[in-house]
Structure formats: structure tokens, C-alpha cells
FILOBA-909296 format. One record per residue (C-alpha): x, y, z; residue in one letter. Coordinates in steps of 0.25 Angstrom, whole numbers, plus 5000, padded with zeros to 4 digits. Layout:
<sites>
XYZa ...
</sites>
This chain:
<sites>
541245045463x 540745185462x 539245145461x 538345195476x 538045075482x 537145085495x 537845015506x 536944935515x 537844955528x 538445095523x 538845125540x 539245265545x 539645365534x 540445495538x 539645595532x 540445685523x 539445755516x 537945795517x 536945855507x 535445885509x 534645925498x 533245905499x 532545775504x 534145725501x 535145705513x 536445655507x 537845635515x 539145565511x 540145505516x 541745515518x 541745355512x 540945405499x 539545365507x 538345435501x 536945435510x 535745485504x 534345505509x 533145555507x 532345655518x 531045635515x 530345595526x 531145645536x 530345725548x 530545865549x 531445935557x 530845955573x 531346105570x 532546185572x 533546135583x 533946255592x 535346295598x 536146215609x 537346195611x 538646255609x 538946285594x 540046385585x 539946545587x 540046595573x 540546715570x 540046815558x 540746875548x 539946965538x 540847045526x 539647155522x 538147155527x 537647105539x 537646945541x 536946865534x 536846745540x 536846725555x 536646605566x 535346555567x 534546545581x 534546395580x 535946365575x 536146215577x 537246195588x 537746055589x 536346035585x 536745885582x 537145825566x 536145735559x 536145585555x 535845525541x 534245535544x 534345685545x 534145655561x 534745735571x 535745665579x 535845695594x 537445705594x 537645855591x 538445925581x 538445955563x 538745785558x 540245825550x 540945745544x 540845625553x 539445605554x 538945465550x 537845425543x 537045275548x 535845215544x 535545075536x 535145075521x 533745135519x 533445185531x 534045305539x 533245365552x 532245485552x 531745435537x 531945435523x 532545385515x 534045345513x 534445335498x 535945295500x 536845275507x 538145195502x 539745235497x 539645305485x 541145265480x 542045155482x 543245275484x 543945275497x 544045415496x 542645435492x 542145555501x 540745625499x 541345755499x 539945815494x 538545805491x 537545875485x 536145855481x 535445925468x 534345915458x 534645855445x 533645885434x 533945745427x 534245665440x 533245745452x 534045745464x 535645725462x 536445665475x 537945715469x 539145675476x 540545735477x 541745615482x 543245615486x 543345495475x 543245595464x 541745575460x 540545645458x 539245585460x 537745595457x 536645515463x 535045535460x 534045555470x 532845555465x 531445535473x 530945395472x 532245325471x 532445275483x 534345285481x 535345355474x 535745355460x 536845355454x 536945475442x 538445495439x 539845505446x 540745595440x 542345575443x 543245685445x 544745725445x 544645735462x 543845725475x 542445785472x 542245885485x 540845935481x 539945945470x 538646045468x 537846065456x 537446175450x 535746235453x 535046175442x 536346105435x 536945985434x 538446045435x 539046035447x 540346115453x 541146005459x 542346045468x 543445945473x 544945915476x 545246005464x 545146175463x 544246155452x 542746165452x 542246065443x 540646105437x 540245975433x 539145915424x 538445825436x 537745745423x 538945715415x 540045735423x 540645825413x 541545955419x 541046085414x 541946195420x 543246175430x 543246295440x 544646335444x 544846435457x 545146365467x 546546345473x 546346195480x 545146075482x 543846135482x 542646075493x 541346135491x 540446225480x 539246295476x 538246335465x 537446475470x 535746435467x 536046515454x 536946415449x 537946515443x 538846535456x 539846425460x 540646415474x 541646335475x 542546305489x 543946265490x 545146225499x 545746375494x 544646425504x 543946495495x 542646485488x 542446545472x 541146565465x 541046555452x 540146575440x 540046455433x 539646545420x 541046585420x 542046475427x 543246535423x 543646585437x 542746615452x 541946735453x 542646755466x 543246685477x 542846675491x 543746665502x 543746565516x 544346625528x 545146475532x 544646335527x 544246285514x 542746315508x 542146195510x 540646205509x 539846315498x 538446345499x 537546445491x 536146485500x 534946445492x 534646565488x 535946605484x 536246705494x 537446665501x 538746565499x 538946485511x 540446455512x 541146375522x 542446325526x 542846205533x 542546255547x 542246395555x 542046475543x 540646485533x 540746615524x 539346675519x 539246735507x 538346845502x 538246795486x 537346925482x 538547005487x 539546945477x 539946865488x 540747015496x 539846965508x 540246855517x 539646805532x 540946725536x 540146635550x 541446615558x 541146465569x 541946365574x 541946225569x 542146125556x 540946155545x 540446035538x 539446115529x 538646225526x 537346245519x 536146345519x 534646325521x 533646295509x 533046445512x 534546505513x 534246555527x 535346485535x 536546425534x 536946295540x 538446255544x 538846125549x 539746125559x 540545985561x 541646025570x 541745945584x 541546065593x 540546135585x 539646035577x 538346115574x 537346145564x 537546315562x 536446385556x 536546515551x 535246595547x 535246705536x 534746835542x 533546895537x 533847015530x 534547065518x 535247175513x 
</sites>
């Protein structure tokens, strides 16, 4: 009952999750719905979108050095949220966790090519708490998918097959919040409604090292590009980085200032930890110091995700609050010290 199955008449699915990774746009659903679909062919952007409208004021908090990151000329107020094509839709605001998703099997507008679109469990309380899209050195590219029913699951998406397929699922103990696998690795850290991080062995399922830190349910995590350094987020408000050469305890802990961390990412080059909580509060760390310096952005509303460019020049945060849906961009400044 397990088994993907792609449902002709799939309807409107409340967008829980959203990965990009490439020519790959993946989203899924609080009913265990997975849609896929590929890019390719998509028109390029007209260009970047200037500001209008009314949008958060957020406040700077740097601990040593000047700030590192700062808003960008064209920051993306209310700039309107985005449908399954990748089109822009005319109603304004950041799609949260009630955007839907429409379009018939096959076929989804401003090209493409939809791969999936179905329930990917038979679990009433199957959530897609997470998403996350990597290359596989056996499989190509590797759809892998974190659940409320406990389950962990890894669908291929190579070129020239024109769905998913099923790889593995692995079963766990309690609801799989995220998942993320390690650069140039097939173990992943999976984090859930448990203090423990779990690295994982995506291939076979097995558990290779438990990571005890946390004092509650952990929601999001991390690899740094080096693949040494691990952050993890928890319920406890705090983040700890870890060495995975040594998992007997963190390297240090990282502290919230109210809510949950519930979103973790490393800049491409490696630079900086983006942290952030569940609203008004994204933390900026400084990796080279040791993590001693931190650019806390300080705005108004409810954030559905963060996630830095390909170039690690800016930083976007979703906004999804009523009053201040946006897009926030935040460009790193030019020079170094």
C-alpha cells in the first residue's frame, strides 16, 4: 500500500515542502503527495522583479565586524508566490503552507515535464515533512523523502526516464522530520520526533552512529560542502555542529533567541550557516570565525524557509505570514576582512 502510485485526478495538494535542485522542482504534500517535475524547457526569467508594496523592516544585529549581509535594492515585497509550472501568480505574497498545487497528469503550464504527482503513502498521517534532492553515484539523481508515517524514502530521477522510481524506504522508530545526505556520500543525518540524530546508510538502511545532544524533537539539519561539519536544529532552540570524525558529543551549541530552529543551511561556499526560527528571527553565522560571529536579521512575520543562491551571494527568506507575505533577499556585501 506503501508503493507510489500516480493518481490520475491527484486535485489540490497543500504544499508542505519544496526542494529545487537543478532542472528538479519537487513539493509535498500535508496527505503524503509528492509532485515532481522537471524544468527543462522552461523560458527564462523576464528579469529581476523590482520593489512595490509594503513589506517587513528588518533590523541588524552583528556580534564583531561589520555586517555581512544586508537588504538587497530589489528585495521582493509581496512580490507574489509561484504555482506548480514555476509561473508567477498574480495574487501576491511567499506560497506557505497553504498553497496548492493543480494540473492534470502529464502536463503542467509554462512547460516541462511533470514526472509525478500521486500519495506516496497510504498513512493518515503521512506528512512530507522534507525533501531533498542529491546525486547518487549508483542511482544519478536521488528524489529522498522524510514522512510523519515513520518512513524514509528514495526515488530516482535519472534523464530519459520519463517518472520516479522507487529505490528504498527505510522505516524508523518516529516521524522523519528531515533528512540530508552527506557531499559525495551516501549517509544521511536524519532528524525527527526524537533527540537523536540518526547518520544513516541511504543504500542499506543501516544506522551507523546515533548523535545525542538535544534535549527535545529535532526539525532541520545540515552538512557543511566539506562534509566534515554537521548542523543539526531542535525544539531546545538550539543548533549543535558536530564532527562526524568524532560523534561522541557537539562541537559546540548555538543558541535561538525565542522559537525552535527549524531550517539549517550551509552557503555553498561554505562561508556562513544560515539559521532560522519559526518566525522574526534568522541568525547568520560566520563558519571561518568558529561560529564567535553572528548577523541576527530581526523582521516581522511567520518564515516558511531559507536558502542561499548557487554563487553564495544572497540569502532568501520566505516569509508566509498574512500581513507580510514576501520574498526577502539579502545580498552579501562586497568586501572581506
Amino acid at each position: 500500500a506503501d508503493e507510489p502510485s500516480r493518481i490520475q485526478a491527484l486535485g489540490r495538494v497543500q504544499v508542505s515542502t519544496l526542494c529545487v535542485s537543478g532542472d528538479l522542482v519537487a513539493a509535498g504534500g500535508f496527505l503524503g503527495e509528492l509532485v515532481v517535475k522537471r524544468l527543462s524547457g522552461l523560458p527564462s526569467p523576464a528579469g529581476r522583479i523590482p520593489a512595490g508594496g509594503p513589506g517587513p523592516a528588518p533590523g541588524l544585529r552583528g556580534h564583531g565586524g561589520e555586517r555581512r549581509f544586508v537588504m538587497a535594492d530589489d528585495a521582493l515585497w509581496g512580490a507574489g508566490g509561484a504555482d506548480a509550472a514555476g509561473t508567477r501568480s498574480g495574487t501576491g505574497g511567499f506560497p506557505g503552507p497553504g498553497a496548492a498545487v493543480r494540473g492534470p497528469m502529464g502536463h503542467l503550464r509554462g512547460g516541462g515535464a511533470l514526472l509525478y504527482c500521486g500519495r506516496i503513502t497510504s498513512s493518515d498521517n503521512g506528512i512530507t515533512n522534507g525533501l531533498e534532492i542529491f546525486s547518487d553515484r549508483v542511482h544519478g539523481t536521488v528524489i529522498m523523502c522524510a514522512n510523519n508515517d515513520q518512513k524514509l524514502r528514495l526515488f530516482a530521477a535519472a534523464l530519459g526516464e520519463g517518472t520516479l522510481r522507487p529505490l528504498a524506504q527505510w522505516p524508523f522508530d518516529w516521524a522523519v522530520n528531515y533528512a540530508t545526505v552527506r557531499p559525495e556520500s551516501h549517509l544521511a543525518a536524519v532528524v525527527g520526533d526524537d533527540p537523536a540524530t540518526l547518520l544513516t546508510d541511504v543504500h542499506n538502511g543501516t544506522i551507523i552512529a546515533r548523535l545525542h545532544g538535544h534535549q527535545d524533537y529535532s526539525f532541520a539539519a545540515a552538512w557543511h560542502p566539506g562534509g566534515v561539519l554537521l548542523a543539526t536544529g531542535n525544539q531546545d532552540t538550539t543548533t549543535l555542529l558536530w564532527d562526524v570524525r568524532k560523534t561522541n558529543e557537539p562541537l559546540t551549541r548555538l543558541a535561538g533567541r525565542m522559537g525552535a530552529i527549524r531550517s539549517l543551511r550551509f552557503s555553498p561556499d561554505g562561508r556562513f550557516l544560515a539559521m532560522s526560527e519559526p518566525a522574526d528571527f534568522v541568525h547568520i553565522y560566520d563558519v571561518a570565525s568558529g561560529f564567535q560571529d553572528c548577523q541576527e536579521h530581526d523582521f516581522f512575520g511567520e518564515i516558511a524557509g531559507i536558502a542561499f543562491s548557487p554563487d553564495s551571494s544572497s540569502l532568501f527568506v520566505g516569509i508566509s505570514d498574512l500581513t507580510y507575505a514576501s520574498l526577502m533577499q539579502l545580498e552579501r556585501q562586497r568586501c572581506e576582512w
